[in-house]
PQR file of N, CA, C, O and H, with PARSE charges and radii, in Angstrom:
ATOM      1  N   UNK A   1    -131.751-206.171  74.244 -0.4000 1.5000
ATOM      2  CA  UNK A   1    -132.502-205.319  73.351 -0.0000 2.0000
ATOM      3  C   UNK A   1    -133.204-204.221  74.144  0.5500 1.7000
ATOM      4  O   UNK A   1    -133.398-203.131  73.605 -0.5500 1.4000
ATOM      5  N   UNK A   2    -133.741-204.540  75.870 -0.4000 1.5000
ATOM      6  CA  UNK A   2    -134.464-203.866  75.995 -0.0000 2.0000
ATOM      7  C   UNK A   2    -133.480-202.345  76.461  0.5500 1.7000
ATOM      8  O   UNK A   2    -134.029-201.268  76.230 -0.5500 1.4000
ATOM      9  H   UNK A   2    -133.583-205.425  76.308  0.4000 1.0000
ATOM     10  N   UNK A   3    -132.240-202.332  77.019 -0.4000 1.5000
ATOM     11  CA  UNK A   3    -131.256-201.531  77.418 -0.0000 2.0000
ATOM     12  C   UNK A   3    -131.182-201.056  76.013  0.5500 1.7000
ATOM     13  O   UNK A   3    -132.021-200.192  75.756 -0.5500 1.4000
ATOM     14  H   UNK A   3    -131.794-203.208  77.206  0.4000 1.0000
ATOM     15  N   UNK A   4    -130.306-201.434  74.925 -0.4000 1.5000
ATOM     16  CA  UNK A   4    -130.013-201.078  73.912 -0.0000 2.0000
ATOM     17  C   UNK A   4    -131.289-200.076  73.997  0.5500 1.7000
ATOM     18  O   UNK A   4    -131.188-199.023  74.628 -0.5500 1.4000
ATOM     19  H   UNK A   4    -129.624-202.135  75.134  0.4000 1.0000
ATOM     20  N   UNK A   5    -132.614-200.477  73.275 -0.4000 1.5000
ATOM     21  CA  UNK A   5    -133.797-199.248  72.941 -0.0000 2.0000
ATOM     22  C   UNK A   5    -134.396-198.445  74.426  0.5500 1.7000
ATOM     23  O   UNK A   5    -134.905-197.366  74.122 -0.5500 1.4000
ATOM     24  H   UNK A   5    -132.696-201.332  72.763  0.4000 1.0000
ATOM     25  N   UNK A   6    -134.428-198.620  75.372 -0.4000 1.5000
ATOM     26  CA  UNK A   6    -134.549-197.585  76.400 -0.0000 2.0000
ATOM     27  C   UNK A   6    -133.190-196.735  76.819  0.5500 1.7000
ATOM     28  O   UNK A   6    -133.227-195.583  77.251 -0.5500 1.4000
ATOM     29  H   UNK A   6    -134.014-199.497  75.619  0.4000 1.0000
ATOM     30  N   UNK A   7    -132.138-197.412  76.641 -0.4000 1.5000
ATOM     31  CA  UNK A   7    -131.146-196.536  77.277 -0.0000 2.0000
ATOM     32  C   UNK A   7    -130.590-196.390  78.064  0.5500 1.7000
ATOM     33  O   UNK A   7    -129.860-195.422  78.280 -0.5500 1.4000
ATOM     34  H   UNK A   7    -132.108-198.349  76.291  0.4000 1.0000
ATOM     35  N   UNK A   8    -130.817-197.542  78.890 -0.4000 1.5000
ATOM     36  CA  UNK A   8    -131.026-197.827  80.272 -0.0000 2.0000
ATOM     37  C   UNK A   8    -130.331-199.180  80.278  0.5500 1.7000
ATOM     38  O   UNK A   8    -130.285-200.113  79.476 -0.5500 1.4000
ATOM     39  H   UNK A   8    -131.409-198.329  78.714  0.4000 1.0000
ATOM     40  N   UNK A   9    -129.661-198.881  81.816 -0.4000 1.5000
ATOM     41  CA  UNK A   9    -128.718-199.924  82.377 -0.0000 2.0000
ATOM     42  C   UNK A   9    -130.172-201.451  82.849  0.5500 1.7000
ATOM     43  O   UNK A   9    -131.221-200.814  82.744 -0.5500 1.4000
ATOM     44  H   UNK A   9    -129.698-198.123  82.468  0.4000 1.0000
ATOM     45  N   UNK A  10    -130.368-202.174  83.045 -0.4000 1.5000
ATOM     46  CA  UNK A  10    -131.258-203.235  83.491 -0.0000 2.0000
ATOM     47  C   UNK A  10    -130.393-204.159  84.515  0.5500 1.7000
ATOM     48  O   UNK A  10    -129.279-204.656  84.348 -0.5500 1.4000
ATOM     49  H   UNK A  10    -129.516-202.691  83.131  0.4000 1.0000
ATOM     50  N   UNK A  11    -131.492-204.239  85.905 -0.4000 1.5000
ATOM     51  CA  UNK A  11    -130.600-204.953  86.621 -0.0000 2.0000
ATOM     52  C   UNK A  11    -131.146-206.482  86.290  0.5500 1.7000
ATOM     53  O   UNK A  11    -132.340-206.776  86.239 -0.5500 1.4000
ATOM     54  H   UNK A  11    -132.397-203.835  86.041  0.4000 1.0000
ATOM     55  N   UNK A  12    -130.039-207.404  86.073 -0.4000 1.5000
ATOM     56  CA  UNK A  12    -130.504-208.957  85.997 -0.0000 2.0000
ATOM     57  C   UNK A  12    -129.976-209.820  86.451  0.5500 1.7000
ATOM     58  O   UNK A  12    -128.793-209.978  86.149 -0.5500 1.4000
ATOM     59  H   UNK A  12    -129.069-207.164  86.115  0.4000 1.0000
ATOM     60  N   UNK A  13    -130.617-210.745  87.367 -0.4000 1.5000
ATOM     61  CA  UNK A  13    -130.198-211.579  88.156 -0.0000 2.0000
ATOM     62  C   UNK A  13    -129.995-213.010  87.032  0.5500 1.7000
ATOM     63  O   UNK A  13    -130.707-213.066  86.029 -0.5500 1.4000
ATOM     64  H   UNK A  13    -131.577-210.617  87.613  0.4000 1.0000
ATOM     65  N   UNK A  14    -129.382-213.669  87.208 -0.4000 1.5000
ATOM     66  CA  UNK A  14    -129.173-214.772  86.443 -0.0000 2.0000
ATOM     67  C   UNK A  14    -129.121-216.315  87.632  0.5500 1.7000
ATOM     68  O   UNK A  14    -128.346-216.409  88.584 -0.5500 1.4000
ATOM     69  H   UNK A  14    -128.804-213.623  88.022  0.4000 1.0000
ATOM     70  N   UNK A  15    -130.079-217.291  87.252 -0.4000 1.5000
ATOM     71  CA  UNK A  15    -129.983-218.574  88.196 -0.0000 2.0000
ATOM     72  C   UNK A  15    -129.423-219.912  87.508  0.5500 1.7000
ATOM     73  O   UNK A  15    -129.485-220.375  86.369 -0.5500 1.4000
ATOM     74  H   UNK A  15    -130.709-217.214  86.479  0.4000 1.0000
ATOM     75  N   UNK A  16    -129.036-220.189  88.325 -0.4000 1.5000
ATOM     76  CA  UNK A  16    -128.617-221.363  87.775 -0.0000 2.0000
ATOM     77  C   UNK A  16    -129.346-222.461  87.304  0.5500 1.7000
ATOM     78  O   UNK A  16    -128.952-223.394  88.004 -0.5500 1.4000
ATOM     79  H   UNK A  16    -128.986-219.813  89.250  0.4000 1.0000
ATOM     80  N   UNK A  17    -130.449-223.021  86.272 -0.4000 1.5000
ATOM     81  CA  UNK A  17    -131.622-223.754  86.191 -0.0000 2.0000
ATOM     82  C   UNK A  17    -131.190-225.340  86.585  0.5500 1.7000
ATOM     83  O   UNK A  17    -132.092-226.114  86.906 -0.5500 1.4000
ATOM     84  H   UNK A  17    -130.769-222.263  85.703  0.4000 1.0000
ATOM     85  N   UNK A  18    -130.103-225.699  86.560 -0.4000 1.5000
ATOM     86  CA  UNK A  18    -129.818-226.725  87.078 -0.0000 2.0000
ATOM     87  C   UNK A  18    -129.946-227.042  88.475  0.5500 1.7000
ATOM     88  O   UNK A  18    -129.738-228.202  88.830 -0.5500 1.4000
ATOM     89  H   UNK A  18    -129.371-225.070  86.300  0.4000 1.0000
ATOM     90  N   UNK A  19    -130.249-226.200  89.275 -0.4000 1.5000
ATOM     91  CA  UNK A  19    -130.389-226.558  90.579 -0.0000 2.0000
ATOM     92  C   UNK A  19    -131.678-227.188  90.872  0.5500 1.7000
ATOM     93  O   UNK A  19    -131.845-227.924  91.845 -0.5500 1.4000
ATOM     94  H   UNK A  19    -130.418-225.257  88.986  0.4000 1.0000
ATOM     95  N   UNK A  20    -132.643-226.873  89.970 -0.4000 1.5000
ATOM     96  CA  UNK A  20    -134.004-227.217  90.571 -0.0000 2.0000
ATOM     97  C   UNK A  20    -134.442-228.453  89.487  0.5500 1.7000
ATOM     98  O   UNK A  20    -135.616-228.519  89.123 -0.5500 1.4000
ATOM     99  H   UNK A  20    -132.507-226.275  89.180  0.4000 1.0000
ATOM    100  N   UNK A  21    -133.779-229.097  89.160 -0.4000 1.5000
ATOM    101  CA  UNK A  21    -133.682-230.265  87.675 -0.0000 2.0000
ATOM    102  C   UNK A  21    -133.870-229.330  86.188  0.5500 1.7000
ATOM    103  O   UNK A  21    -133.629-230.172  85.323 -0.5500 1.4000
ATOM    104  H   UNK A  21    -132.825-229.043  89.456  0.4000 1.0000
ATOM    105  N   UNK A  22    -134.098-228.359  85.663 -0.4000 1.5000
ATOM    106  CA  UNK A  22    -134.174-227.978  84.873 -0.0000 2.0000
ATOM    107  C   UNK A  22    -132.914-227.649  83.765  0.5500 1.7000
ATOM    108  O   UNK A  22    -132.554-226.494  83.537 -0.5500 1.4000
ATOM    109  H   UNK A  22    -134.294-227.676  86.366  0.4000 1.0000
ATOM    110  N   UNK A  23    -132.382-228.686  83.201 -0.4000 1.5000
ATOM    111  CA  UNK A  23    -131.421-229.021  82.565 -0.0000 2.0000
ATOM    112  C   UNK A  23    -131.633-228.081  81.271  0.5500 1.7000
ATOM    113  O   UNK A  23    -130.882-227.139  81.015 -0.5500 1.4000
ATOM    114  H   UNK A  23    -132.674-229.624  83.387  0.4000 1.0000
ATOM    115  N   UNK A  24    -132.649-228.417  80.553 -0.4000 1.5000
ATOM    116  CA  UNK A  24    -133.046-227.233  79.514 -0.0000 2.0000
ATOM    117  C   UNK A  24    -134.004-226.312  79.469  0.5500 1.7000
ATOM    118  O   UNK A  24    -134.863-226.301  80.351 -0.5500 1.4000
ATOM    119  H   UNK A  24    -133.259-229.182  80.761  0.4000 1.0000
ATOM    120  N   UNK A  25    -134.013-225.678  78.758 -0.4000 1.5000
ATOM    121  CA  UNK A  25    -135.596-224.251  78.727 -0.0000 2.0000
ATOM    122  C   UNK A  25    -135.345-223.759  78.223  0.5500 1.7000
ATOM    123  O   UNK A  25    -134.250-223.196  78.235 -0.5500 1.4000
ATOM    124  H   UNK A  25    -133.316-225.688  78.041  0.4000 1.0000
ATOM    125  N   UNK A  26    -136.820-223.573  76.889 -0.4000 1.5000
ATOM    126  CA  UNK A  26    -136.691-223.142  75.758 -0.0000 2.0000
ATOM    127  C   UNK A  26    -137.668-222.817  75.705  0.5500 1.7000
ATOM    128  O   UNK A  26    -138.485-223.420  76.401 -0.5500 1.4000
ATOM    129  H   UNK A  26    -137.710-224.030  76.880  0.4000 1.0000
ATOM    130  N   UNK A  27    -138.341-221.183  74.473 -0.4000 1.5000
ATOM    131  CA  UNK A  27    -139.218-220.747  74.216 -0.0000 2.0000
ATOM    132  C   UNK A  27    -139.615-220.917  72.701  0.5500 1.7000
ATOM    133  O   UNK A  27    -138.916-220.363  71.853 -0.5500 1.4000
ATOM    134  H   UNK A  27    -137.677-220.693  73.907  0.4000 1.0000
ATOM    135  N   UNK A  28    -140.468-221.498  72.414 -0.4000 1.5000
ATOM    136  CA  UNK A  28    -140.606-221.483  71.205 -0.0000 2.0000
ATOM    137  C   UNK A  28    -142.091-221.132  70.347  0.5500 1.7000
ATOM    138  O   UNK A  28    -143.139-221.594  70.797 -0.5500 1.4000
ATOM    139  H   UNK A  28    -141.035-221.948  73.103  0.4000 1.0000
ATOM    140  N   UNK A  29    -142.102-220.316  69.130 -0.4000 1.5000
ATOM    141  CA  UNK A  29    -143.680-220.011  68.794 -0.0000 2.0000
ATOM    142  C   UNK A  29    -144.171-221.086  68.149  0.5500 1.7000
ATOM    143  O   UNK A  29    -145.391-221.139  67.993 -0.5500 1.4000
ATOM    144  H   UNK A  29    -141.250-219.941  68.763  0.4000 1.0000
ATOM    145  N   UNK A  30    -143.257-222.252  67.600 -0.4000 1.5000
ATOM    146  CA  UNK A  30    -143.632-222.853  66.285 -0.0000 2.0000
ATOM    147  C   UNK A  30    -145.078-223.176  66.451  0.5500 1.7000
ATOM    148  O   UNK A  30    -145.844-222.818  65.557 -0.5500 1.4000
ATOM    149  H   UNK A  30    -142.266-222.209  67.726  0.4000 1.0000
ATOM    150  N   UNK A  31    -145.710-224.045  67.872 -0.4000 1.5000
ATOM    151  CA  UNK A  31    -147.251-224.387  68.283 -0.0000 2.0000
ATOM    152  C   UNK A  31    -147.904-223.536  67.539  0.5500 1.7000
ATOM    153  O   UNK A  31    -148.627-223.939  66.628 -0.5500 1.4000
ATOM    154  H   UNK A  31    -145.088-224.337  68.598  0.4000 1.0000
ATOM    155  N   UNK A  32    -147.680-221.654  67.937 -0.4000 1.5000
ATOM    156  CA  UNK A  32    -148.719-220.935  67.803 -0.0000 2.0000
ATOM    157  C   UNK A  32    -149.013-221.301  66.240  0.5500 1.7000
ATOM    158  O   UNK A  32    -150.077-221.804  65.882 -0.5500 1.4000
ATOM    159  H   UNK A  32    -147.093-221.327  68.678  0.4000 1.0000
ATOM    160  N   UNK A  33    -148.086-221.029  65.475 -0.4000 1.5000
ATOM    161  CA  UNK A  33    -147.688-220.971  63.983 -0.0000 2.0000
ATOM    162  C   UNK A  33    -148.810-222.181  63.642  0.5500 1.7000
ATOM    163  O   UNK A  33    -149.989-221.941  63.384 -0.5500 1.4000
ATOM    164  H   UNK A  33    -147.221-220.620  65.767  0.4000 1.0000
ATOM    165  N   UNK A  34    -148.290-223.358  63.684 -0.4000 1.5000
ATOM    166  CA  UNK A  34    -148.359-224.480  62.803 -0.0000 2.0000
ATOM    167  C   UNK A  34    -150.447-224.555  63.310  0.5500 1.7000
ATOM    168  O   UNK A  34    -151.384-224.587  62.511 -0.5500 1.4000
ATOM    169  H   UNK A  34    -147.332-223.553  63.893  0.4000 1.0000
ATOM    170  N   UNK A  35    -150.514-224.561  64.781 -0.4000 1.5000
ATOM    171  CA  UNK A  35    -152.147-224.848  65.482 -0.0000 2.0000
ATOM    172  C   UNK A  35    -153.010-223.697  64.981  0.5500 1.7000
ATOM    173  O   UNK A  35    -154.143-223.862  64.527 -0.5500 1.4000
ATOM    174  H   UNK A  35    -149.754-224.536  65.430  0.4000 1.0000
ATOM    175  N   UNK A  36    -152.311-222.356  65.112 -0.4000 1.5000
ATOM    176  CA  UNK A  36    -153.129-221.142  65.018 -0.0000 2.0000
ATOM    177  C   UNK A  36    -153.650-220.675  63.546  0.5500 1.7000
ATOM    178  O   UNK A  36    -154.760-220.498  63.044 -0.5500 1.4000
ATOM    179  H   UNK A  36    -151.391-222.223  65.481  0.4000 1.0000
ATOM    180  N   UNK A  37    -152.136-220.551  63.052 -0.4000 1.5000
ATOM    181  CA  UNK A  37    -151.597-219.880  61.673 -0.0000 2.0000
ATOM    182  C   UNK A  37    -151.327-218.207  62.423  0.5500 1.7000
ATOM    183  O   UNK A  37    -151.494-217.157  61.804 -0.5500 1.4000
ATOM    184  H   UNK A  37    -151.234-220.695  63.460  0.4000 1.0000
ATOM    185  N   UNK A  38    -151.062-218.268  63.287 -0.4000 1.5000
ATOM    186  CA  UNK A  38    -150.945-216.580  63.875 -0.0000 2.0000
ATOM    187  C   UNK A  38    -149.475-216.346  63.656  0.5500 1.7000
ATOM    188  O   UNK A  38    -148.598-217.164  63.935 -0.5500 1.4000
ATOM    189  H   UNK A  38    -150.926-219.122  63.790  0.4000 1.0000
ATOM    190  N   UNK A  39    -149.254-214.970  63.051 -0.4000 1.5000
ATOM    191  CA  UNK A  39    -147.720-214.553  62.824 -0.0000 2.0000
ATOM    192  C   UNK A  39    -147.512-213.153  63.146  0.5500 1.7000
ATOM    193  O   UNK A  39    -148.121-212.215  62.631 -0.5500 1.4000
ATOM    194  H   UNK A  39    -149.967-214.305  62.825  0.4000 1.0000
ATOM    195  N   UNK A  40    -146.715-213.085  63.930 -0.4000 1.5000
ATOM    196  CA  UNK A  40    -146.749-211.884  64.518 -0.0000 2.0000
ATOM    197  C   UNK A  40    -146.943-210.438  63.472  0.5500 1.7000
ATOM    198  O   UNK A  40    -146.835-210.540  62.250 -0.5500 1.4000
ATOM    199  H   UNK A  40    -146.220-213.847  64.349  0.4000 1.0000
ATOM    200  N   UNK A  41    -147.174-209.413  64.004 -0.4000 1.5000
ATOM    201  CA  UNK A  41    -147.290-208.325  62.910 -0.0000 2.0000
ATOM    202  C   UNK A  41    -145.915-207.478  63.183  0.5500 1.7000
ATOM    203  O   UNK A  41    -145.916-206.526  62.403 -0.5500 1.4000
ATOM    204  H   UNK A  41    -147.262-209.331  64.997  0.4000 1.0000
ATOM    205  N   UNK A  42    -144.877-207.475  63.910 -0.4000 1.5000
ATOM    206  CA  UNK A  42    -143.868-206.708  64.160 -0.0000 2.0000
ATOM    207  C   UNK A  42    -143.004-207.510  64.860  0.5500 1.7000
ATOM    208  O   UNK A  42    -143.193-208.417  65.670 -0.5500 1.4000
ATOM    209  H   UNK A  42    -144.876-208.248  64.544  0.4000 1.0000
ATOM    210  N   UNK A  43    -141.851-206.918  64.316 -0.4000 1.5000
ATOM    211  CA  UNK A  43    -140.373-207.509  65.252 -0.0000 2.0000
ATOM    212  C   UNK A  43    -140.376-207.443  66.333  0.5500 1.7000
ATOM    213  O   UNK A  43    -140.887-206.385  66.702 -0.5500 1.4000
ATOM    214  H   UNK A  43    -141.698-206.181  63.657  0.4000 1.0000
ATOM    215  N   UNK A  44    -140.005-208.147  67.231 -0.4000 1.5000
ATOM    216  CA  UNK A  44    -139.575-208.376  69.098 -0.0000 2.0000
ATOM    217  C   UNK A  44    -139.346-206.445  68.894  0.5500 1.7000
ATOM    218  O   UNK A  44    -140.111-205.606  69.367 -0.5500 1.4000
ATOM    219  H   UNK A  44    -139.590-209.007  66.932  0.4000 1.0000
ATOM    220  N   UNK A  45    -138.155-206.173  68.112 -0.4000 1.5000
ATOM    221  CA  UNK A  45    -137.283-205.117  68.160 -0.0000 2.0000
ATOM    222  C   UNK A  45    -138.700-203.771  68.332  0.5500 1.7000
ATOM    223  O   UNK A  45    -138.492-202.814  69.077 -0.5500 1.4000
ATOM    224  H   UNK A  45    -137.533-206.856  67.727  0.4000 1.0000
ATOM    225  N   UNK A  46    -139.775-203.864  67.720 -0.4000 1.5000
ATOM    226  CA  UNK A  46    -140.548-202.969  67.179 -0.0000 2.0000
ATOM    227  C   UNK A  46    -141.747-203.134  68.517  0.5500 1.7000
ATOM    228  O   UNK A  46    -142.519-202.346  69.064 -0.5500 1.4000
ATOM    229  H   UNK A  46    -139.944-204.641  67.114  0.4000 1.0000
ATOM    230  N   UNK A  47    -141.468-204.393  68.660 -0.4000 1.5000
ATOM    231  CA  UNK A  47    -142.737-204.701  70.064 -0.0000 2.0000
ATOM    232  C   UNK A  47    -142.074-204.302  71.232  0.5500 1.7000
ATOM    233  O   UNK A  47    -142.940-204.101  72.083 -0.5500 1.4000
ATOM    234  H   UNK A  47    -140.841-205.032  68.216  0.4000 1.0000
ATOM    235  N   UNK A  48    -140.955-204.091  71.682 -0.4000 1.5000
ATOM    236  CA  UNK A  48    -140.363-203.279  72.646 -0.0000 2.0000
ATOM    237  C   UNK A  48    -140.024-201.534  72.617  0.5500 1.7000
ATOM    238  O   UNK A  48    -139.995-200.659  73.483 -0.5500 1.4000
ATOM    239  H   UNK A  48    -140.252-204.254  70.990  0.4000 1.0000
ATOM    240  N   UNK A  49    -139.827-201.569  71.350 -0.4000 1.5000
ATOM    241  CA  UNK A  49    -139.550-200.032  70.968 -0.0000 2.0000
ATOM    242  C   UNK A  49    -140.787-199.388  71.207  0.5500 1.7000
ATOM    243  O   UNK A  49    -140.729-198.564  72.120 -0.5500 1.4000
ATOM    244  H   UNK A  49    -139.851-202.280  70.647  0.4000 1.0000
ATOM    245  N   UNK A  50    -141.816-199.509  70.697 -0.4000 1.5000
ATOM    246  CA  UNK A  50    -143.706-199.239  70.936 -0.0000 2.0000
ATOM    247  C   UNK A  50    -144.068-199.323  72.251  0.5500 1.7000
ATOM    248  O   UNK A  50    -144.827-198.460  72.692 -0.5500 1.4000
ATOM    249  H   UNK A  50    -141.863-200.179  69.955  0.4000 1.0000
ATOM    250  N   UNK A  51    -143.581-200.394  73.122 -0.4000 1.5000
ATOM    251  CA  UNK A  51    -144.051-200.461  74.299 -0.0000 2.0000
ATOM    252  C   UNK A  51    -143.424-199.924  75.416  0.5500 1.7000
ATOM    253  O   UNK A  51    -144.003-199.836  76.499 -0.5500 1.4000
ATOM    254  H   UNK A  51    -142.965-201.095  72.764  0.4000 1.0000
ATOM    255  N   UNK A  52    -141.974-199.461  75.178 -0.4000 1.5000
ATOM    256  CA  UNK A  52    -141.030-198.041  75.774 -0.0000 2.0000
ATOM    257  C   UNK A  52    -141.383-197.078  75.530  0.5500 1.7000
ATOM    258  O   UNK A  52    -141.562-196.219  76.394 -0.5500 1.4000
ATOM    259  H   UNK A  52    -141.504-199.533  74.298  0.4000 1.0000
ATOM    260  N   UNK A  53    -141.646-196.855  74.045 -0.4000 1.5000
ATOM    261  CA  UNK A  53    -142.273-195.106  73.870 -0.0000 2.0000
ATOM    262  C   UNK A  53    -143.766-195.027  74.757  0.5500 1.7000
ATOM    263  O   UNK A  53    -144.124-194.048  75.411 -0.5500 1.4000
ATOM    264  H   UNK A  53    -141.501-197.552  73.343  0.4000 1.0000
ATOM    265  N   UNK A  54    -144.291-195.909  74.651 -0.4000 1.5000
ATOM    266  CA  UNK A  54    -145.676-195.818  75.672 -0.0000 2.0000
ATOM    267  C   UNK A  54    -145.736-195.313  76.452  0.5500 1.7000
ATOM    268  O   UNK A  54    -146.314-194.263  76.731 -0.5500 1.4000
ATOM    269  H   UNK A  54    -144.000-196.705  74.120  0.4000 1.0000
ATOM    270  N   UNK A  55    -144.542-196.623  77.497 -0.4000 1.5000
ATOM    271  CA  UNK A  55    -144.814-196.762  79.199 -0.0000 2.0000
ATOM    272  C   UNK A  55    -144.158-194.707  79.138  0.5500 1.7000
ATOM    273  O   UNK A  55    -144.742-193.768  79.679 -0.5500 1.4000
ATOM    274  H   UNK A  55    -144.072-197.476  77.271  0.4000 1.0000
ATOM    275  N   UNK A  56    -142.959-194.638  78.381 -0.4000 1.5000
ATOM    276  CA  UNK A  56    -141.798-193.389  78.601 -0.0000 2.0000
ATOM    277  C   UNK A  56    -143.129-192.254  78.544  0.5500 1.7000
ATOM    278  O   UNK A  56    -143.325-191.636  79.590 -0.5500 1.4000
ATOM    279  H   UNK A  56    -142.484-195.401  77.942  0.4000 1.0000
ATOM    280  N   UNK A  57    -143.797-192.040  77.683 -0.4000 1.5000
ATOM    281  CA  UNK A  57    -145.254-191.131  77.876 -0.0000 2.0000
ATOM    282  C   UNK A  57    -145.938-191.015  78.509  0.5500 1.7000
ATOM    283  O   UNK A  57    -146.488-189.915  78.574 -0.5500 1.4000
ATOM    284  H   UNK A  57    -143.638-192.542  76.833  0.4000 1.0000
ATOM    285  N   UNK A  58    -146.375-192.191  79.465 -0.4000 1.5000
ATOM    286  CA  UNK A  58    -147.643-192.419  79.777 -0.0000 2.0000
ATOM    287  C   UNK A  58    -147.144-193.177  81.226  0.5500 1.7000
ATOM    288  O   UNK A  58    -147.512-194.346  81.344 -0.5500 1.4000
ATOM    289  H   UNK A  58    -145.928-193.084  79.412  0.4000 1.0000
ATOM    290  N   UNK A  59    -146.214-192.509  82.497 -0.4000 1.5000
ATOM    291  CA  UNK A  59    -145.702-193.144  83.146 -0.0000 2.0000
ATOM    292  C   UNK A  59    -146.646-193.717  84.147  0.5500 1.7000
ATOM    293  O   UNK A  59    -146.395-194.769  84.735 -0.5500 1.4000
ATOM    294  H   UNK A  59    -145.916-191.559  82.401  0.4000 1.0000
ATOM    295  N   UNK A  60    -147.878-192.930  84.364 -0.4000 1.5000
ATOM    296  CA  UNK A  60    -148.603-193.821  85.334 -0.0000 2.0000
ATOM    297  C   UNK A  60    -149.752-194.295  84.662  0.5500 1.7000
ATOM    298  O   UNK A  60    -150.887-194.064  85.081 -0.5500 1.4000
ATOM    299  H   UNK A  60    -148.081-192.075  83.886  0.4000 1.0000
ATOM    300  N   UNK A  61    -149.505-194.975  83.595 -0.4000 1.5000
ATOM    301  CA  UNK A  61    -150.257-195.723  82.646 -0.0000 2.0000
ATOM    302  C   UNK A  61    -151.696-194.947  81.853  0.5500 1.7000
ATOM    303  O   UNK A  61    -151.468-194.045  81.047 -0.5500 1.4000
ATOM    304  H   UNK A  61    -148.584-195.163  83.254  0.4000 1.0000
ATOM    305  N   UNK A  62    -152.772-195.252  82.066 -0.4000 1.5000
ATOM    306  CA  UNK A  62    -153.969-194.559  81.312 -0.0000 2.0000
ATOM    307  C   UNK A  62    -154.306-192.764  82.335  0.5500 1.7000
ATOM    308  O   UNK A  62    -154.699-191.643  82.011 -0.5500 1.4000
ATOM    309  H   UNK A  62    -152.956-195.985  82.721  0.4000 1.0000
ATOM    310  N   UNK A  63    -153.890-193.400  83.550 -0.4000 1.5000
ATOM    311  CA  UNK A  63    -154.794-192.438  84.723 -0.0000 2.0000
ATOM    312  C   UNK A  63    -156.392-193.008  85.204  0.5500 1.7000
ATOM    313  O   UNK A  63    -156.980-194.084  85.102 -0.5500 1.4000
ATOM    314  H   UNK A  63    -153.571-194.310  83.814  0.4000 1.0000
ATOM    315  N   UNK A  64    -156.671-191.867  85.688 -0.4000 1.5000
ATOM    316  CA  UNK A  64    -157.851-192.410  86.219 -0.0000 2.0000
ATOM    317  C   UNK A  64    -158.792-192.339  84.771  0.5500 1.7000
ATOM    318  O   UNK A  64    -159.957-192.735  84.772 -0.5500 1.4000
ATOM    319  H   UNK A  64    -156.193-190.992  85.771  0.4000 1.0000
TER
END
């Protein structure tokens, strides 16, 4: 997603998680959901798109 909306090639290394015992790994919000009741306000798609047009503006962040 993040190539697709920047435009841009991304270099990514990929490991093998089995080497270090890590058979599975998974991310999941349901905790936040069910403990919090917090739900996000925008798509992954919309939280990367916002945070490319940013950084793409604002390349050395706020300034002094």
């Amino acid at each position: 997603m993040c190539e697709e909306i920047a435009g841009k090639k991304v270099n990514i290394a990929f490991n093998d998680c089995t080497k270090n015992g890590n058979h599975s790994f998974f991310i999941s919000s349901k905790k936040i959901y069910t403990q919090l009741g917090w739900k996000p306000m925008y798509s992954i798609d919309e939280a990367i798109h916002s945070a490319w047009k940013w950084h793409s503006n604002h390349p050395n962040g706020y300034g002094n």
